[in-house]
C-alpha positions in Angstrom: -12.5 -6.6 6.7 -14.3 -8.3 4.1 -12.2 -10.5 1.4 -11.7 -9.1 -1.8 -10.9 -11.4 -5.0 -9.5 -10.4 -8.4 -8.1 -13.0 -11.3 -5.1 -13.3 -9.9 -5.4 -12.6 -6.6 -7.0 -12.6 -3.0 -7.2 -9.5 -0.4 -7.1 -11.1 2.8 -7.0 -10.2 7.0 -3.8 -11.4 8.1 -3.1 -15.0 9.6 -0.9 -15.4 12.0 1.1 -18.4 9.9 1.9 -15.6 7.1 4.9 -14.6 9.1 7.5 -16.1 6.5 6.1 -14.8 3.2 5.9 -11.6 4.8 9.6 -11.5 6.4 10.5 -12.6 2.8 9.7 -9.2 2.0 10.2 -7.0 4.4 13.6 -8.2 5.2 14.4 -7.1 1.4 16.5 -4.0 1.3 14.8 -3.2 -2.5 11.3 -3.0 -0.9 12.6 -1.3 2.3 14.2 1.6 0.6 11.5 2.3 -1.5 9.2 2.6 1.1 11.6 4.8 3.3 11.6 2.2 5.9 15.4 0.2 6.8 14.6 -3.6 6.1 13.5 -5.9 9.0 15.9 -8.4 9.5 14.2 -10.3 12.5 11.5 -13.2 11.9 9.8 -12.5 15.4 9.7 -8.8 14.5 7.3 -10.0 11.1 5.7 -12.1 13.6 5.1 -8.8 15.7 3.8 -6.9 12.7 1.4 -9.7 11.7 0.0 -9.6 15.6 -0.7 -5.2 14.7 -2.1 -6.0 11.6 -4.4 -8.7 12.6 -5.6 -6.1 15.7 -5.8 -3.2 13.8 -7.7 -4.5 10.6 -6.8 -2.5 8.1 -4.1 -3.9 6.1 -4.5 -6.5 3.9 -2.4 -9.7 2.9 -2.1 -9.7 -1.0 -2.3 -13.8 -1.9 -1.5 -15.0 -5.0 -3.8 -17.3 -6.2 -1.9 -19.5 -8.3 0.9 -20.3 -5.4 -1.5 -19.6 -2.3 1.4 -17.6 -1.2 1.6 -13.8 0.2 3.1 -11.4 -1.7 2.8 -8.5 -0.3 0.1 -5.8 1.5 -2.1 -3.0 1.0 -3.3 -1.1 4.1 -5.6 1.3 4.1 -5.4 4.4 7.0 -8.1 6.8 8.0 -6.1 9.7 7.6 -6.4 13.2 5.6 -4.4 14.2 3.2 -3.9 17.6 4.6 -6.4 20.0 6.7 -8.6 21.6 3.8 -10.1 18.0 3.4 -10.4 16.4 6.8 -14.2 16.7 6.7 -14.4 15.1 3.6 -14.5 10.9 3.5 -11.2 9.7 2.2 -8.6 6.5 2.9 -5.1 6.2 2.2 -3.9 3.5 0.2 -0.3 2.1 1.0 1.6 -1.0 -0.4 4.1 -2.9 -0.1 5.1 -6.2 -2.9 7.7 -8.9 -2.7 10.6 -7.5 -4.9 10.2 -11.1 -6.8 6.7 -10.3 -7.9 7.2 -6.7 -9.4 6.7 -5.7 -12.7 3.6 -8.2 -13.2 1.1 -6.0 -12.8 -0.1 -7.1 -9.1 -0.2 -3.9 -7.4 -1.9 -2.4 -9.8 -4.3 -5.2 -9.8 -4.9 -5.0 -6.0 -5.0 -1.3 -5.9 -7.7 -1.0 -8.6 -9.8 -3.3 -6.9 -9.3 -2.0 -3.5 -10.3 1.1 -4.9 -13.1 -0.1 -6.3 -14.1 -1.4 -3.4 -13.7 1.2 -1.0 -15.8 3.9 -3.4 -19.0 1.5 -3.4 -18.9 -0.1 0.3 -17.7 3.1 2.2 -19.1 5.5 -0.1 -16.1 7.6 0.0 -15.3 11.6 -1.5 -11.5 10.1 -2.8 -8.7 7.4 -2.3 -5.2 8.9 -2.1 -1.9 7.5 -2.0 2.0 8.7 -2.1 5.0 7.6 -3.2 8.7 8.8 -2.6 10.2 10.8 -6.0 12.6 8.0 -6.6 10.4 5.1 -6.2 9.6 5.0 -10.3 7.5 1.4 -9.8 5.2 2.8 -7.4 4.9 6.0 -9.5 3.0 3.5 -12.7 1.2 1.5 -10.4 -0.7 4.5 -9.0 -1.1 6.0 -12.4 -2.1 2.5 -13.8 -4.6 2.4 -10.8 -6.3 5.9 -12.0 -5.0 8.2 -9.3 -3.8 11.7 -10.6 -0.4 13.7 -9.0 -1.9 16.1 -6.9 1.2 18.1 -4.9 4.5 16.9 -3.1 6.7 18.3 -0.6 9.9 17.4 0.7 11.1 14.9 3.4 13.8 13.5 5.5 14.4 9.7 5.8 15.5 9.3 8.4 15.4 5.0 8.6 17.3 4.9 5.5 20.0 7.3 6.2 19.1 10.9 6.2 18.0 10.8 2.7 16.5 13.8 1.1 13.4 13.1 -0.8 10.4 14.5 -2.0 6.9 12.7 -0.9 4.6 12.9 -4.3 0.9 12.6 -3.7 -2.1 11.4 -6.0 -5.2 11.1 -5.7 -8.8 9.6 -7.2 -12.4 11.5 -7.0 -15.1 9.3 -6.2 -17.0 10.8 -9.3 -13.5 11.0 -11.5 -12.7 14.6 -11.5 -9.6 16.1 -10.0 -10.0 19.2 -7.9 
């Protein structure tokens, strides 16, 4: 996983002495709900999670330059975004930022350049990501980053107490268009 830098920040692998700044934020019930996840309330469970990332290399720890702290991460899964386009080359793009750092334009920073990377060093067809219908924030960053809605359909959340949402996907051409 090579290092990617932007003004502000740095896309990282994982280190093992991250665990705090990332139970900072995924013990925070904002974040949790809006990823559809109940919040993790156990330090050696974000020790745990670190240990997964680290092993499966594909999430990435979102430093902040200016504090040399992490914020948050962006992960990106080999996965189709449904069965007419599994032979096509694609990633989905997933995030997750320290309540404390929203709404200054950080996700959307990391985003675009993880896109940016992702279309020149693994020559990919698109980049795609979702976001649950109530989570607003994550609506503007993806829209910010370039990605266009595409479809949604409904789910169940369970982890945060049977809640009824719908799952709204977007997605970005290699070449710009939308199909």
């Amino acid at each position: 996983m090579n290092t990617i830098e932007t003004d502000r920040l740095i896309l990282r692998g994982w280190k093992e002495t991250d665990y705090l700044d990332l139970y900072e934020f995924i013990s925070d019930d904002r974040v949790a709900q809006n990823a559809g996840y109940k919040a993790i309330k156990d330090i050696e469970a974000s020790k745990n999670i670190i240990k997964t990332y680290i092993l499966h290399n594909q999430s990435y720890a979102i430093e902040l330059k200016s504090e040399k702290k992490v914020i948050g991460s962006i992960g990106i899964d080999d996965i189709a975004i449904d069965k007419e386009s599994q032979h096509l080359r694609q990633r989905y793009i997933g995030y997750t930022l320290n309540s404390n750092y929203w709404g200054k334009g950080y996700a959307t920073e990391a985003v675009k350049f993880l896109i940016k990377y992702l279309f020149e060093e693994l020559h990919l067809d698109f980049v795609w990501s979702s976001h649950y219908d109530f989570n607003t924030k994550s609506r503007r960053v993806l829209e910010r980053s370039g990605l266009k809605y595409k479809f949604n359909h409904e789910v169940l959340l369970k982890a945060i107490g049977n809640v009824t949402a719908k799952e709204m996907f977007y997605v970005m051409y290699h070449d710009g268009c939308i199909e």
